[in-house]
PDB file of N, CA, C, O and CB in Angstrom:
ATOM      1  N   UNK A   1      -4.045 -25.781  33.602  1.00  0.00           N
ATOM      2  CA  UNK A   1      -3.116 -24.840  33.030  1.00  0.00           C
ATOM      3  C   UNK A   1      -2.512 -25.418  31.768  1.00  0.00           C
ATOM      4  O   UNK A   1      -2.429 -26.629  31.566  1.00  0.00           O
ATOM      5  CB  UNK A   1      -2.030 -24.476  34.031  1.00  0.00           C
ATOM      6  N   UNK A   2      -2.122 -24.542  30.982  1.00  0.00           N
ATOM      7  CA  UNK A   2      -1.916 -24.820  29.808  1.00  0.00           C
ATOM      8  C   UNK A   2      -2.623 -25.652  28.762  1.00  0.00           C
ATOM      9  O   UNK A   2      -3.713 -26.097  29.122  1.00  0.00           O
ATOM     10  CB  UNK A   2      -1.018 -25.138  29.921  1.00  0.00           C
ATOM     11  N   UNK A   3      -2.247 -25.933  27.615  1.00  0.00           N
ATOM     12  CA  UNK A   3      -3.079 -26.924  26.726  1.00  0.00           C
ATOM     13  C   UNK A   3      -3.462 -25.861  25.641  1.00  0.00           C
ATOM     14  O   UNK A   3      -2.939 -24.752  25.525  1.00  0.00           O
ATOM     15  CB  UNK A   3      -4.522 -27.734  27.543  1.00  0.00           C
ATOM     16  N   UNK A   4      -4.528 -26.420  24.814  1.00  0.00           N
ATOM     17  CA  UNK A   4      -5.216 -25.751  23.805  1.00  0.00           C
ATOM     18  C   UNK A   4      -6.311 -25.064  24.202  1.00  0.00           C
ATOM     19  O   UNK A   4      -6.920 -25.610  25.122  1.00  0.00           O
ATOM     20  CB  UNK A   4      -5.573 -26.546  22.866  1.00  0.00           C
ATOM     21  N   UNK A   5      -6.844 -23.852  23.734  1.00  0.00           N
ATOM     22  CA  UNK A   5      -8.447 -22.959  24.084  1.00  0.00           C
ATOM     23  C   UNK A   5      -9.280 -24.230  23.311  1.00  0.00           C
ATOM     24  O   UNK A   5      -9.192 -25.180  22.533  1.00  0.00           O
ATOM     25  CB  UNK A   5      -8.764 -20.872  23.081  1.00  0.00           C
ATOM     26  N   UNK A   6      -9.820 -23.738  23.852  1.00  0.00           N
ATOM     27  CA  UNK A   6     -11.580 -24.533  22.823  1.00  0.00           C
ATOM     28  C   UNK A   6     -11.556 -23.923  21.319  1.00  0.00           C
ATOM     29  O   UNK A   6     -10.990 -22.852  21.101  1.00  0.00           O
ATOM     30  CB  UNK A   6     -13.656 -23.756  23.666  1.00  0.00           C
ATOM     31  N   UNK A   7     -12.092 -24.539  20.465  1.00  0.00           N
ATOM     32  CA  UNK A   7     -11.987 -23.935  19.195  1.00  0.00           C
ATOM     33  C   UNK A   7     -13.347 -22.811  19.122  1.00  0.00           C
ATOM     34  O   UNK A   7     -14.318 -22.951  19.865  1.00  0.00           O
ATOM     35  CB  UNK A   7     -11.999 -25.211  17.965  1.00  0.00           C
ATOM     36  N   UNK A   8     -13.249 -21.801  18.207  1.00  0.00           N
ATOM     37  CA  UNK A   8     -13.937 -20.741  18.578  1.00  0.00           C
ATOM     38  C   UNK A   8     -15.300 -20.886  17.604  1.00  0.00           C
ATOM     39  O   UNK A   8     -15.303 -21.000  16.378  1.00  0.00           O
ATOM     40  CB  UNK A   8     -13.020 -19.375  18.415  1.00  0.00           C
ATOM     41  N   UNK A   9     -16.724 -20.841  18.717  1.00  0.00           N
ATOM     42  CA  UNK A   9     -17.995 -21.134  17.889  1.00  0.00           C
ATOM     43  C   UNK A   9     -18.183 -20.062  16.644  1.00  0.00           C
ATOM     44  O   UNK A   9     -19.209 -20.048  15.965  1.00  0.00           O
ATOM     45  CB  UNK A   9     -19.346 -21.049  18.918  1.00  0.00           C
ATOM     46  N   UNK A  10     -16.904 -19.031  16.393  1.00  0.00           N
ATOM     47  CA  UNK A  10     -17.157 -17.975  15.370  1.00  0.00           C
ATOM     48  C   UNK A  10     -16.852 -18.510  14.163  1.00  0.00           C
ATOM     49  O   UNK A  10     -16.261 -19.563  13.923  1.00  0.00           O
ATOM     50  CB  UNK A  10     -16.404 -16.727  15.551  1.00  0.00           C
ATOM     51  N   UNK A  11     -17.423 -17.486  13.222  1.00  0.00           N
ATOM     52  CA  UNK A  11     -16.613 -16.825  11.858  1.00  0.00           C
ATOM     53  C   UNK A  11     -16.665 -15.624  11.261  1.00  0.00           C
ATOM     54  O   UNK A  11     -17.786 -15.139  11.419  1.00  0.00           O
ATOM     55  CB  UNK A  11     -16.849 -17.424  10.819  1.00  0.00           C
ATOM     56  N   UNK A  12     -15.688 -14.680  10.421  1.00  0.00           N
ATOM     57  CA  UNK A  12     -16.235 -13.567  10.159  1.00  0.00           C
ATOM     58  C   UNK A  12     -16.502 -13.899   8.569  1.00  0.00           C
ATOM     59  O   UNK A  12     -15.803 -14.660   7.899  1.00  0.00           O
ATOM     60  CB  UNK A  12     -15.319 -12.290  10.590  1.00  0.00           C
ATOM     61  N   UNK A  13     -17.776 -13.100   8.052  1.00  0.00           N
ATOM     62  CA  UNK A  13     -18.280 -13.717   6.918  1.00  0.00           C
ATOM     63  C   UNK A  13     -18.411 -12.172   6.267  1.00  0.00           C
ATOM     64  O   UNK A  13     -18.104 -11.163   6.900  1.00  0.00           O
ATOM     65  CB  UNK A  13     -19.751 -14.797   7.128  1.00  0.00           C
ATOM     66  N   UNK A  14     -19.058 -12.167   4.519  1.00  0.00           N
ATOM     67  CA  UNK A  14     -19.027 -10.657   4.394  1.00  0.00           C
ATOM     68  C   UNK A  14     -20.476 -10.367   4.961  1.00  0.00           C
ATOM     69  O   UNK A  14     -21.337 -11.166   4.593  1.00  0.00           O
ATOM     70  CB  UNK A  14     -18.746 -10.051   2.735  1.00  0.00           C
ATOM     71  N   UNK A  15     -20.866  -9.363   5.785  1.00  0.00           N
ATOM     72  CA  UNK A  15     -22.257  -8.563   5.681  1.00  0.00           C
ATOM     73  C   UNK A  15     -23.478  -9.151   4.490  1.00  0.00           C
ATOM     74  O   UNK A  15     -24.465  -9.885   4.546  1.00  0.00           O
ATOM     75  CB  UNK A  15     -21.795  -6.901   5.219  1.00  0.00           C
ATOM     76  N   UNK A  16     -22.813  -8.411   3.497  1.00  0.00           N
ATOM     77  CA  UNK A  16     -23.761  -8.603   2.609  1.00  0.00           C
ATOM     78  C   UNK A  16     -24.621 -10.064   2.314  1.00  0.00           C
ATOM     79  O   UNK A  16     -25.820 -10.338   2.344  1.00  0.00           O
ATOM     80  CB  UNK A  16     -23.112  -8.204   1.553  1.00  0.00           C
ATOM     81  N   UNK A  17     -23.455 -10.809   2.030  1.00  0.00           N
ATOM     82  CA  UNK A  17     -24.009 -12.055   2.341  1.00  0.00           C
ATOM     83  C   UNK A  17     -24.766 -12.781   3.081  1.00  0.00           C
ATOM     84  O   UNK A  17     -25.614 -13.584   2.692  1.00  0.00           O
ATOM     85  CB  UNK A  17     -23.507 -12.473   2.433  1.00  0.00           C
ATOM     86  N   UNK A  18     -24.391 -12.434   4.494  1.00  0.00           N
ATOM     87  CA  UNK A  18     -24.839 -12.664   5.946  1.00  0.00           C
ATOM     88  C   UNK A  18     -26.760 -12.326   5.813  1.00  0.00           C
ATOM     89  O   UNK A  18     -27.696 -13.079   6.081  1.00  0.00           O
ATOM     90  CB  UNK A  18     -23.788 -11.318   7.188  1.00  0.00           C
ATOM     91  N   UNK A  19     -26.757 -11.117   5.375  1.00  0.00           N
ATOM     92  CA  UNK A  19     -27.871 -10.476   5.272  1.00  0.00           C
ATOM     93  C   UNK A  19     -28.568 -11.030   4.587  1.00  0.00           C
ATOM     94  O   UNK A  19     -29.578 -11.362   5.208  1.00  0.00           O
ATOM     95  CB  UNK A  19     -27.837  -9.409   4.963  1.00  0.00           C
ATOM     96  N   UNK A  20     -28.585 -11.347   3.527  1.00  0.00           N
ATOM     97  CA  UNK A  20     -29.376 -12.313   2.019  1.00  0.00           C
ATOM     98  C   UNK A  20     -29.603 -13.583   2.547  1.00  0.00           C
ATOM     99  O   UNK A  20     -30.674 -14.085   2.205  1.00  0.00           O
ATOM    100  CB  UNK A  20     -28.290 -12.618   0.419  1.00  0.00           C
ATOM    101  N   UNK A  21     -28.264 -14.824   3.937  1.00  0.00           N
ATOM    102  CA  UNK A  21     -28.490 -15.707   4.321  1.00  0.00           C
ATOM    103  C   UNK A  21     -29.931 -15.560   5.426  1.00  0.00           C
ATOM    104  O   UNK A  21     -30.680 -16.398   5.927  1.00  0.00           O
ATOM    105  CB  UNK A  21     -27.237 -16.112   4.702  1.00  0.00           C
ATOM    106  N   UNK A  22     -29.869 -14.354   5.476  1.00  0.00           N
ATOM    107  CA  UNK A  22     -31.137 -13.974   7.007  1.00  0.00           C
ATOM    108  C   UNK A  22     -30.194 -14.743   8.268  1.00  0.00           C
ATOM    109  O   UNK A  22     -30.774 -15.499   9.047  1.00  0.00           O
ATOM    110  CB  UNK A  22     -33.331 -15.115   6.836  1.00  0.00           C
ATOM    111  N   UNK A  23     -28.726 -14.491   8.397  1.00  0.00           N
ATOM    112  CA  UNK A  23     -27.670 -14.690   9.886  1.00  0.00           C
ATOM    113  C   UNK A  23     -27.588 -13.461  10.565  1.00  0.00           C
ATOM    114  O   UNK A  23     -27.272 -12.419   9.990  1.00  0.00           O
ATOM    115  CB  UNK A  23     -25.970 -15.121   9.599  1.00  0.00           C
ATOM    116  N   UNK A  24     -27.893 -13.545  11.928  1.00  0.00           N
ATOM    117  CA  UNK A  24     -27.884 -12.627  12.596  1.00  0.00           C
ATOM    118  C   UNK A  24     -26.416 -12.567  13.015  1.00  0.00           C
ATOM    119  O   UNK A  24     -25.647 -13.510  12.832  1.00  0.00           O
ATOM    120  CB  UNK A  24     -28.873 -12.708  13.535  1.00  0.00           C
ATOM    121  N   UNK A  25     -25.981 -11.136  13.720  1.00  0.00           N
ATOM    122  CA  UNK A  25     -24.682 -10.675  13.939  1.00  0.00           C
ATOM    123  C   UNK A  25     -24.474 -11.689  15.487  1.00  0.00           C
ATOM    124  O   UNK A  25     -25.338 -12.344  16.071  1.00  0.00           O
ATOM    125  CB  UNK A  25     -24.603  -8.719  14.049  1.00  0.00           C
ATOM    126  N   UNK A  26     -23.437 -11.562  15.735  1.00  0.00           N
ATOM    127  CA  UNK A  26     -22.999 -12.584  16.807  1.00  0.00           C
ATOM    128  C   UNK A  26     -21.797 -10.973  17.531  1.00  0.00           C
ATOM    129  O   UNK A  26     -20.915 -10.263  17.049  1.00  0.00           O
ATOM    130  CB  UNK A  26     -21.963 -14.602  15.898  1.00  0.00           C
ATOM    131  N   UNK A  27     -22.342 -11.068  18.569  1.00  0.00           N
ATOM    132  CA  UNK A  27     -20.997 -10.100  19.227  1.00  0.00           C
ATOM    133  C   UNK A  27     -20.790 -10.446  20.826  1.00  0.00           C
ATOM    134  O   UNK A  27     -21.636 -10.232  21.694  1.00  0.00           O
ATOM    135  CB  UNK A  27     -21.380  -8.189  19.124  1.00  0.00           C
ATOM    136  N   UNK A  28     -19.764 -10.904  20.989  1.00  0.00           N
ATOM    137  CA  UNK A  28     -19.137 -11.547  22.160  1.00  0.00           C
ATOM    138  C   UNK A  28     -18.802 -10.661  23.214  1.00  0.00           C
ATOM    139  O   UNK A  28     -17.998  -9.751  23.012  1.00  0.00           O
ATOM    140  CB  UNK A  28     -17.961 -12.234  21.806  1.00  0.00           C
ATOM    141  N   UNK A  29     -19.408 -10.857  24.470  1.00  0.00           N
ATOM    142  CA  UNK A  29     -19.276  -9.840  25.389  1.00  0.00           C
ATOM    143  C   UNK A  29     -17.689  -9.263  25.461  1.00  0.00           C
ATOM    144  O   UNK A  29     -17.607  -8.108  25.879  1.00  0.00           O
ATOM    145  CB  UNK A  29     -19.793 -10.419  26.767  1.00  0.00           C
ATOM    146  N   UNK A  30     -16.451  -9.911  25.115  1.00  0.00           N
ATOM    147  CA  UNK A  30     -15.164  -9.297  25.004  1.00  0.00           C
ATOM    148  C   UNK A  30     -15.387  -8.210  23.973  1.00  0.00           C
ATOM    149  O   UNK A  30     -14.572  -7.289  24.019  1.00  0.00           O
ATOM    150  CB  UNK A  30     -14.013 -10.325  24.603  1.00  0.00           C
ATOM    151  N   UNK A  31     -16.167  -8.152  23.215  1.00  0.00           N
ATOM    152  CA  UNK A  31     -16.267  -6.963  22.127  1.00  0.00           C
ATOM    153  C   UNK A  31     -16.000  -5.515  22.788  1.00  0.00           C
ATOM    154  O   UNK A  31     -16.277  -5.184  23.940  1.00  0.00           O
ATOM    155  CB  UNK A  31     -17.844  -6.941  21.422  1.00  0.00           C
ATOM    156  N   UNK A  32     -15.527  -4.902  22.001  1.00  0.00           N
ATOM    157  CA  UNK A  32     -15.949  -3.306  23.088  1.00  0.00           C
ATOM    158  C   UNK A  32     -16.180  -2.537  21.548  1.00  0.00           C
ATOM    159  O   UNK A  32     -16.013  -1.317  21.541  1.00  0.00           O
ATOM    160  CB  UNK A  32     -14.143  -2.289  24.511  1.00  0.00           C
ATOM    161  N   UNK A  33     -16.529  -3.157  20.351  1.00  0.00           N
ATOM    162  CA  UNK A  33     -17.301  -2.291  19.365  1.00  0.00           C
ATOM    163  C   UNK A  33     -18.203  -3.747  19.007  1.00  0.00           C
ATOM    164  O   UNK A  33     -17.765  -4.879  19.210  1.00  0.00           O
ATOM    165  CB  UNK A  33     -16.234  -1.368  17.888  1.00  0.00           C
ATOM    166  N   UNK A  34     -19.680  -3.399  18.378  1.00  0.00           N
ATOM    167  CA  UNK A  34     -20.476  -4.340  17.897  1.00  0.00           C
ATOM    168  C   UNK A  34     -20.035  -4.869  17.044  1.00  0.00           C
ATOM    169  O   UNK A  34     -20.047  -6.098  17.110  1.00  0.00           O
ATOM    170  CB  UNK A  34     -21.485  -4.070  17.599  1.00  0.00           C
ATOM    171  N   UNK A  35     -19.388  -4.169  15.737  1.00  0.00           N
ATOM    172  CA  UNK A  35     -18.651  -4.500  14.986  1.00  0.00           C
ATOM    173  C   UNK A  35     -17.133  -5.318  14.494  1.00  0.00           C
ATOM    174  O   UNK A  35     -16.588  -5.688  13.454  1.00  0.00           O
ATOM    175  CB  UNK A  35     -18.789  -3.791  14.884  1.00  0.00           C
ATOM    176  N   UNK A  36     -16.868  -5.316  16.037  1.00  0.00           N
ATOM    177  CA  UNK A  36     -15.445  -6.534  16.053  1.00  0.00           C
ATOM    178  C   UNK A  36     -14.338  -5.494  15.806  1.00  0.00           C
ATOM    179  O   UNK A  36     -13.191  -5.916  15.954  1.00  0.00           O
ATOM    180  CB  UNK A  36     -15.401  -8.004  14.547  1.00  0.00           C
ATOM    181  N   UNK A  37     -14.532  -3.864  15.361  1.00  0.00           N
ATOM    182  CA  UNK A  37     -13.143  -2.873  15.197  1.00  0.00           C
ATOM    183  C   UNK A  37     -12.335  -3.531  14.620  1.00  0.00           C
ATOM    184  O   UNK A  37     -12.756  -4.386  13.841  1.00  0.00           O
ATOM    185  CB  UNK A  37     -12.395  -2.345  16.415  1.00  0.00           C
ATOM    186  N   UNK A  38     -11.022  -3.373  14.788  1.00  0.00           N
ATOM    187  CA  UNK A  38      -9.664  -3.767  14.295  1.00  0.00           C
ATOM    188  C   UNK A  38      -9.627  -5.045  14.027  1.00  0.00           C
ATOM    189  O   UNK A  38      -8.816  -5.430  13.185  1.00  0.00           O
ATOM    190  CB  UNK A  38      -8.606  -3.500  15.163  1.00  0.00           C
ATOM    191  N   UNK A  39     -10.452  -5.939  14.650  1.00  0.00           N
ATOM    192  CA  UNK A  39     -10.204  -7.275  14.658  1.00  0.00           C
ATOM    193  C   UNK A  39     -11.486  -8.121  12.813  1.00  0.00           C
ATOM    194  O   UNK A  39     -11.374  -9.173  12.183  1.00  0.00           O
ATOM    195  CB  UNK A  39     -10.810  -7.838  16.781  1.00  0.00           C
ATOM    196  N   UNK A  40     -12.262  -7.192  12.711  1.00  0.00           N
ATOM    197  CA  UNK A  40     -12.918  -7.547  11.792  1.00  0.00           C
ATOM    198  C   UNK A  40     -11.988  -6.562  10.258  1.00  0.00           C
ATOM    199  O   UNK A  40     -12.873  -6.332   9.434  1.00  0.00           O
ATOM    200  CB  UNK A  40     -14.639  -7.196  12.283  1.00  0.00           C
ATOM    201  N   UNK A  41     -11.223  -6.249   9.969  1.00  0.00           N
ATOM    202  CA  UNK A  41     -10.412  -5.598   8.864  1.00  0.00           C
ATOM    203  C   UNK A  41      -8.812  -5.677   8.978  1.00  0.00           C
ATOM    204  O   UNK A  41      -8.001  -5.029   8.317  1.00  0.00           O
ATOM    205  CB  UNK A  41     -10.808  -4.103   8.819  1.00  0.00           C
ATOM    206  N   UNK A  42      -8.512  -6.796  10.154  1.00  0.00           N
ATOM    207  CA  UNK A  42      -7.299  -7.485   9.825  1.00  0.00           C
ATOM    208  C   UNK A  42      -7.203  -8.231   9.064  1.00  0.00           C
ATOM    209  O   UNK A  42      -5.993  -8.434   9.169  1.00  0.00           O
ATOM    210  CB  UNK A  42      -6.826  -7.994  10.537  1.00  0.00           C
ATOM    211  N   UNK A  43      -7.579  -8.982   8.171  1.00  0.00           N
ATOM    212  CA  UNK A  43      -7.373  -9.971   6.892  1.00  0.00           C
ATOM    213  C   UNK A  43      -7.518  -9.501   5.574  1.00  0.00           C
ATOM    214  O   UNK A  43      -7.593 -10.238   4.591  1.00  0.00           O
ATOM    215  CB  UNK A  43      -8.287 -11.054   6.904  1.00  0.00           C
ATOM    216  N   UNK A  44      -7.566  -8.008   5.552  1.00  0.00           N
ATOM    217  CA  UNK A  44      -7.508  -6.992   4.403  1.00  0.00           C
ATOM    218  C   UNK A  44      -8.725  -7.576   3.285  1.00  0.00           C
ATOM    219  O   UNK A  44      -8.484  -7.780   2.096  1.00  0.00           O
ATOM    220  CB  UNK A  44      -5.764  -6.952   3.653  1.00  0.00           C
ATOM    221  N   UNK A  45      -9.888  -7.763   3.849  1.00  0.00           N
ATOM    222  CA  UNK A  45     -11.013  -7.921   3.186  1.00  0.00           C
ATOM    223  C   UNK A  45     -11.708  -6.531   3.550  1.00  0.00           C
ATOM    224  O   UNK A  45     -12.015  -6.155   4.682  1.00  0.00           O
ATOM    225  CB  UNK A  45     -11.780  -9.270   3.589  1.00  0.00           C
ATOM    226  N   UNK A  46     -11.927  -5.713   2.104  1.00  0.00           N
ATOM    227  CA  UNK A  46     -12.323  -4.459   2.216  1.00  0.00           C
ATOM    228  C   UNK A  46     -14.134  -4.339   2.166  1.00  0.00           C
ATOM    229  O   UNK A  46     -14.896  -3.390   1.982  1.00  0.00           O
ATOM    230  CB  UNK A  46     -11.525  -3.682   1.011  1.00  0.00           C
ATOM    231  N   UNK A  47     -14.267  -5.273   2.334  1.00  0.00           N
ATOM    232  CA  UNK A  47     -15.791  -5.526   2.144  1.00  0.00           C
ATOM    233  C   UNK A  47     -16.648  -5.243   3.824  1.00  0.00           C
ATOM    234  O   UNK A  47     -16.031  -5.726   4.773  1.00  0.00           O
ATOM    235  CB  UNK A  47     -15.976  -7.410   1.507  1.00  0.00           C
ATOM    236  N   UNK A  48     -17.957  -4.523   4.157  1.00  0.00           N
ATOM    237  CA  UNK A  48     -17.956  -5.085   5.597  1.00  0.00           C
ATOM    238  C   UNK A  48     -18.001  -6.319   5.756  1.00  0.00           C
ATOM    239  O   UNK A  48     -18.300  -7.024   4.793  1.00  0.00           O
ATOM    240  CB  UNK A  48     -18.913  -4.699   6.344  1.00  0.00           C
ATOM    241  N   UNK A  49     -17.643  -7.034   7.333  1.00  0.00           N
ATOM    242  CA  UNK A  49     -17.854  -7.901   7.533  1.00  0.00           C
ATOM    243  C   UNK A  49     -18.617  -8.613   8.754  1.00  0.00           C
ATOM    244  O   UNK A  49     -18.430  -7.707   9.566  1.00  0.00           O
ATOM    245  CB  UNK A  49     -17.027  -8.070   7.286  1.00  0.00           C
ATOM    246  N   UNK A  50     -19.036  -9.171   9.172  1.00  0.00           N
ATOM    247  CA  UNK A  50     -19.682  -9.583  10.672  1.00  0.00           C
ATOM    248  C   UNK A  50     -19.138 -11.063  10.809  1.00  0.00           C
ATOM    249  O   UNK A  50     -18.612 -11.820   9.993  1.00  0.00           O
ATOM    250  CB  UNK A  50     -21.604  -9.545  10.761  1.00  0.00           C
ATOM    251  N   UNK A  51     -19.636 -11.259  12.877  1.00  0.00           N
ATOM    252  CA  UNK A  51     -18.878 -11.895  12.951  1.00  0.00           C
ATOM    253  C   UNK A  51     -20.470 -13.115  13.114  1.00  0.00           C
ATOM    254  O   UNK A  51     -21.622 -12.683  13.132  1.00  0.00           O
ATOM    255  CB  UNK A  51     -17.579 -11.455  14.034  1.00  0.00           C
ATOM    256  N   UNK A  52     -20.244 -14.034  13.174  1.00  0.00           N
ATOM    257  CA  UNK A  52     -22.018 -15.060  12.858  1.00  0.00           C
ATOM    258  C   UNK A  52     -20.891 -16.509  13.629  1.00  0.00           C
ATOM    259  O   UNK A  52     -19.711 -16.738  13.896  1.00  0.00           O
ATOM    260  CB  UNK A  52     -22.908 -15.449  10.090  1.00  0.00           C
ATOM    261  N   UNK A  53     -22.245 -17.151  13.700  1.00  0.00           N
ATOM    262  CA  UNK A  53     -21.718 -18.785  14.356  1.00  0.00           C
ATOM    263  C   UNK A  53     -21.073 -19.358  13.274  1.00  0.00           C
ATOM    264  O   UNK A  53     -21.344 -19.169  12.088  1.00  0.00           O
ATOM    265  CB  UNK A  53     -23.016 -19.982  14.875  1.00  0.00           C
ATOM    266  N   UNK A  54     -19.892 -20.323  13.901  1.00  0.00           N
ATOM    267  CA  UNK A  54     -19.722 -20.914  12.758  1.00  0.00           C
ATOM    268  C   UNK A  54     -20.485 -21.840  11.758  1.00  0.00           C
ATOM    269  O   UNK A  54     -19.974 -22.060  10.660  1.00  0.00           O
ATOM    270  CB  UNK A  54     -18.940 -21.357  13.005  1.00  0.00           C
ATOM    271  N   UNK A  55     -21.775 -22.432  12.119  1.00  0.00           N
ATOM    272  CA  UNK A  55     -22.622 -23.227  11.547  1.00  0.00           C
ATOM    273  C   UNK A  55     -23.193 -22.120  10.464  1.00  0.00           C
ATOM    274  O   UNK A  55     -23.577 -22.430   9.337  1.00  0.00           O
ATOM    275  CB  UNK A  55     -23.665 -23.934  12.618  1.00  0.00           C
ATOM    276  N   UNK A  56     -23.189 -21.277  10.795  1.00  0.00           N
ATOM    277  CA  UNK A  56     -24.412 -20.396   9.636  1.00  0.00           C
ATOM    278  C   UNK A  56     -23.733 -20.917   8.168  1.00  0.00           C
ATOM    279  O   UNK A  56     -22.675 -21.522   7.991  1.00  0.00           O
ATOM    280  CB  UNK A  56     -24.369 -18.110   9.749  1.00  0.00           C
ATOM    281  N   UNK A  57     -24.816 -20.419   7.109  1.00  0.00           N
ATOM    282  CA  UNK A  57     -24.612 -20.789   5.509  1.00  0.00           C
ATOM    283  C   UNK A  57     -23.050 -19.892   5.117  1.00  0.00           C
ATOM    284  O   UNK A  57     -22.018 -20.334   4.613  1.00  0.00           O
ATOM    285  CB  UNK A  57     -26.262 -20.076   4.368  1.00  0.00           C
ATOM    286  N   UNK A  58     -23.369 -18.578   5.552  1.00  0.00           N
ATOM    287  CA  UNK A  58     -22.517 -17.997   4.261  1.00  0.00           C
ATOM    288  C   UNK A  58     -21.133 -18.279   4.479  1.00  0.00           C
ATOM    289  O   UNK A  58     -20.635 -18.357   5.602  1.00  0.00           O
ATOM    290  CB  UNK A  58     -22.644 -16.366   4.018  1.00  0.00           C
ATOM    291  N   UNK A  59     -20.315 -18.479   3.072  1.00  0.00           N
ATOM    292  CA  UNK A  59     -18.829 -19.184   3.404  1.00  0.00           C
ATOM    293  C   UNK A  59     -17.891 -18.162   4.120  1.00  0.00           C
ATOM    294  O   UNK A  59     -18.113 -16.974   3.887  1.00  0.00           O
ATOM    295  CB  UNK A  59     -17.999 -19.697   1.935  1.00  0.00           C
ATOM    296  N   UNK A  60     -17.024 -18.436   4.836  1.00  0.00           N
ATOM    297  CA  UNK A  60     -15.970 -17.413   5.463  1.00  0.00           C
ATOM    298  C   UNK A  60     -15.376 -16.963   5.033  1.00  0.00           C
ATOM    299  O   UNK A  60     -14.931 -17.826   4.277  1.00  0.00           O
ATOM    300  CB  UNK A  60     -15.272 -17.557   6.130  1.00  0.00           C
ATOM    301  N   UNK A  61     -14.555 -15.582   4.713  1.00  0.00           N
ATOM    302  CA  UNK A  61     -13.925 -14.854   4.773  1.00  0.00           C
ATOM    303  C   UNK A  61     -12.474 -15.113   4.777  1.00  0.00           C
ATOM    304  O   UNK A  61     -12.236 -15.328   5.965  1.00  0.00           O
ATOM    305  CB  UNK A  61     -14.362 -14.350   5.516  1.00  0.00           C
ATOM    306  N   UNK A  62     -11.022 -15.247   3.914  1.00  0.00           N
ATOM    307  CA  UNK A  62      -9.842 -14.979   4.283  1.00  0.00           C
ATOM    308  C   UNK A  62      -9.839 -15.047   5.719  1.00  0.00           C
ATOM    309  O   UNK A  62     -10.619 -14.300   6.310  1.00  0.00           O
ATOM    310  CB  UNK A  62      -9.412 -13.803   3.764  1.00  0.00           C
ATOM    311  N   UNK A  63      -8.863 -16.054   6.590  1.00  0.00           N
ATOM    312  CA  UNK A  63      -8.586 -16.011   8.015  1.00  0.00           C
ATOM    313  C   UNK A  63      -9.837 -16.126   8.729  1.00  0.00           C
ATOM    314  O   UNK A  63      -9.832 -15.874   9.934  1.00  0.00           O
ATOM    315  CB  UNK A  63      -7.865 -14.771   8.426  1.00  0.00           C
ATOM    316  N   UNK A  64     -11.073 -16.523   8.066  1.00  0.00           N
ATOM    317  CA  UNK A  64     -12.304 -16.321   8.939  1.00  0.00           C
ATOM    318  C   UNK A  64     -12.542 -16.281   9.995  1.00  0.00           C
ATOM    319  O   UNK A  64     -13.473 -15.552  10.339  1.00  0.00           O
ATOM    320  CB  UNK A  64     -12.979 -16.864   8.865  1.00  0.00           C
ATOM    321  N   UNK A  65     -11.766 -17.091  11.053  1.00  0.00           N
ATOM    322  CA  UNK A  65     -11.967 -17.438  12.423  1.00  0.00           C
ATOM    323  C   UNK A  65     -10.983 -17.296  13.632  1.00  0.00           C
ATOM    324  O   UNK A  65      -9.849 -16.990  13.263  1.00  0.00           O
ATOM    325  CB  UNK A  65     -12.255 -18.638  12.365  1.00  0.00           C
ATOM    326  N   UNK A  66     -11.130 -17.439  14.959  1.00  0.00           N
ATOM    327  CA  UNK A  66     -10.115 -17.384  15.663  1.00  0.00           C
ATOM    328  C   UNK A  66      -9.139 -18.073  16.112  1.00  0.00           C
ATOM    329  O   UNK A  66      -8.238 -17.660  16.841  1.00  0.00           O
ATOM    330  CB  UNK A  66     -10.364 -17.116  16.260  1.00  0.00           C
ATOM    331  N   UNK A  67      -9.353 -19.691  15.480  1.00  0.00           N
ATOM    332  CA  UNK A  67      -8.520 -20.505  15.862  1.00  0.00           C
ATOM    333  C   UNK A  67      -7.318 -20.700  15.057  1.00  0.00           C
ATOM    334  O   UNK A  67      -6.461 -21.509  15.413  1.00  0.00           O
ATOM    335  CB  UNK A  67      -9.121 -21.520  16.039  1.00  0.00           C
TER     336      UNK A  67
END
């Protein structure tokens, strides 16, 4: 009980990018849209975005991650 979570294997990166890197989408069974909903257009990046491992190439996004 208590302590720190694990740090999170995510990041959200833009689409476009993602796509040109050839990174596939990452969606975590807590999802209940493929797309991450509300949680992928909280950091007011108007661009799409997906959510990918954190190892992939393309750089992150404003707030990229969950930790």
């Amino acid at each position: 009980m208590g302590g720190r979570p694990a740090k999170s294997p995510y990041k959200w990166v833009d689409e476009a990018e993602a796509a040109r890197a050839g990174v596939q989408r990452v969606v975590p069974g807590c999802f209940t849209e493929e797309r991450g909903g509300g949680q992928a257009t909280a950091y007011i990046y108007f661009q799409p975005v997906m959510l990918v491992p954190k190892a992939a190439a393309p750089r992150c996004i404003k707030g990229c991650t969950f930790d």
